[in-house]
Each structure stands twice: as C-alpha cells, then as structure tokens.
N, C-alpha and C positions, 0 to 999 in steps of 0.2 A: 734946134732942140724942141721936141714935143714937151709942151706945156699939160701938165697934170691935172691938178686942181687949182680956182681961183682961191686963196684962202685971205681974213680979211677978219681983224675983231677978233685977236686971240685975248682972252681976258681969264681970268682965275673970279671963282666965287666962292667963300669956302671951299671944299675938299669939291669943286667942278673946275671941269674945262670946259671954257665954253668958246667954242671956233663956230667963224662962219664960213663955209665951204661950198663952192659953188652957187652964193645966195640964199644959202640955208642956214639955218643959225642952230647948231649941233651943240649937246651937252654930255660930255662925258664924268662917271665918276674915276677921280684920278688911282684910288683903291684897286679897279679893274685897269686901268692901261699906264700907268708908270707910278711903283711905290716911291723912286726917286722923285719926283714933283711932288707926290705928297706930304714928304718931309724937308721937300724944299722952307728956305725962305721966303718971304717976298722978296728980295731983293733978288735971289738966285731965281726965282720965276720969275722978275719982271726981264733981266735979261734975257732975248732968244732971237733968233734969226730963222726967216721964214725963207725958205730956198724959192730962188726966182723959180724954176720950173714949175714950180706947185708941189714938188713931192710930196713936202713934210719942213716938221720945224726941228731946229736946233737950241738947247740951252746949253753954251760952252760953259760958264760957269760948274756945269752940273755932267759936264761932257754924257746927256742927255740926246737921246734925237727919237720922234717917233715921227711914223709917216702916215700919210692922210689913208692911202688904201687899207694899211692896218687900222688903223681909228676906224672906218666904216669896215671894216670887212669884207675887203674886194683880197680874194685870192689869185695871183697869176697861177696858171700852168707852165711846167718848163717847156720850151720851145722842143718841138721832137725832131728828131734827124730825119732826113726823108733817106728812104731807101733807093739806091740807085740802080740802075740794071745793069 
C-alpha cells in the first residue's frame, strides 16, 4: 500500500485544526473545510482515526472524514485511457 502523508499532532484550537503533515505543522479554519467539526463537541472531535496510509482522518462519532490532499489542495487527474491501435 502506498503511503500518502505522515500525519502526527491532530489537535483542535478554538474554531482551528491544527495537523502536522509531513513535519509541517498546518492550520486550518474549520469554517472553510468541515461545518461538521465546527459544531462538533469536544468529545465528538477528540474521537477520530487517522488512516494508516496517510490518506486522511476519520471522526465516526460524527461519521466525518476529510483527507489530507483536500486539506492542502492537491487535485488528482482522472487517469486517461490510452488509445490503442
């Protein structure tokens, strides 16, 4: 299985998320990337599971999940057919 991101240090500060990703210590406002987490609890945001890959995290409580390339802004392209002769 390809490994995605290292993530590490998921914490809540006020209305922030603050992950460390790759050795970086990233802050998101939770307003812009999940209205659910902002109306979480604390209890429903201390629960979550961070996927062994690195994808992205999980809050079942809140059946929540955002992933790390959406948090930074990495867009894939879909894989294109090759054309055959």
């Amino acid at each position: 299985m390809m490994k995605y991101h290292n993530i590490k240090n998921l914490k809540f500060e006020g209305d922030l998320l603050v992950i460390t990703i790759d050795e970086n210590e990233k802050t998101f406002y939770l307003n812009e990337v999940s209205p659910v987490l902002k109306g979480a609890s604390e209890k429903e945001r201390s629960i979550f599971e961070i996927s062994p890959s690195g994808y992205g995290n999980h809050w079942p409580l809140l059946d929540e999940d955002l992933s790390i390339d959406g948090l930074l802004g990495i867009v894939h392209s879909p894989l294109q057919k090759r054309k055959t002769a």
